[in-house]
C-alpha positions as CSV (number, residue, x, y, z in Angstrom):
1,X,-157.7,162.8,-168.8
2,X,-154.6,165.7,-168.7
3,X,-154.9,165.9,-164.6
4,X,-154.8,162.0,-164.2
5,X,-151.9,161.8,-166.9
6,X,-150.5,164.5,-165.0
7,X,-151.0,162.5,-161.6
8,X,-149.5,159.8,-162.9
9,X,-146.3,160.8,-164.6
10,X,-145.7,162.5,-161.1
11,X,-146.7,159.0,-159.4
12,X,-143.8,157.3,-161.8
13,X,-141.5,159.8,-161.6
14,X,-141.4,160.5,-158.0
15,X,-140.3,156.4,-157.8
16,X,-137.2,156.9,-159.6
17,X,-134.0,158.7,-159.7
18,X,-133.4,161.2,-162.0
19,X,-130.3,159.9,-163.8
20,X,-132.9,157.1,-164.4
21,X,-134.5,159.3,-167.2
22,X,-131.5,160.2,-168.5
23,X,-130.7,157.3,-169.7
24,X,-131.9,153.7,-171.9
25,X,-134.3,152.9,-168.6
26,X,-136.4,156.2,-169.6
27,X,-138.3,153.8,-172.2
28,X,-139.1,151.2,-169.3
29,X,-140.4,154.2,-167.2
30,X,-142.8,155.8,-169.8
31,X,-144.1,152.1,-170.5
32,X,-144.8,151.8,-167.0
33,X,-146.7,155.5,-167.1
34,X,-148.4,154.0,-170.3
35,X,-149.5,150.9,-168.7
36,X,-150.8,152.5,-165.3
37,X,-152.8,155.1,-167.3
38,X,-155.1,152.7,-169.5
39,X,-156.3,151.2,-166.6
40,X,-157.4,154.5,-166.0
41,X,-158.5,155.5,-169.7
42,X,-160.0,152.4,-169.7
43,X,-162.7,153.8,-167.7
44,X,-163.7,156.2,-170.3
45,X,-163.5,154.0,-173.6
46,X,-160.1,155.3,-174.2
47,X,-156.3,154.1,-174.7
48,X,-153.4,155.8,-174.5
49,X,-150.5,154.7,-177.2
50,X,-147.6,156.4,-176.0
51,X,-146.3,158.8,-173.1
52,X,-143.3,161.2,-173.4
53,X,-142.4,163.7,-171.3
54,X,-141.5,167.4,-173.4
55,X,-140.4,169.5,-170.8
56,X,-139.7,169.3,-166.8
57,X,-139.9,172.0,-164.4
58,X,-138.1,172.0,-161.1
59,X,-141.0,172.4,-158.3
60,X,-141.3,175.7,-156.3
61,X,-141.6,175.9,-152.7
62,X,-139.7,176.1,-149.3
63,X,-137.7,172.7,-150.1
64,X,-136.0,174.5,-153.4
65,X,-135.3,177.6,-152.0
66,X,-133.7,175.9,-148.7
67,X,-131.4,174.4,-151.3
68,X,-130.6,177.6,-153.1
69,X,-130.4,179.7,-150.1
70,X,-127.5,176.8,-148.0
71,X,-125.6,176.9,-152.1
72,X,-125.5,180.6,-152.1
């Protein structure tokens, strides 16, 4: 179940801006998150009750460091 919620959150999250989850419309999102992963628990007798996201991590790689490298 942790690498489709995982797959899933990054699904949602890649639709939206970030200032989107920084404000009221986070709720809507993690509903969505919710909604898209019981069709998936479904599958395996289980249903997930709520979504929230802890902690974020800005992704490594060659995009991230283009950006660091042009700031610095």
């Amino acid at each position: 179940m942790q690498t489709i919620l995982r797959s899933e959150v990054r699904n949602e999250l890649g639709k939206q801006p970030f200032a989107a989850l920084l404000s009221p419309e986070r709720q809507g999102i993690m509903d969505d998150v919710r909604t898209a992963l019981n069709i998936q628990a479904a599958k395996f007798g289980a249903q997930i009750l709520d979504v929230r996201i802890k902690k974020t991590d800005l992704p490594d790689g060659t995009p991230l460091e283009s950006a660091f490298e042009s700031m610095r």
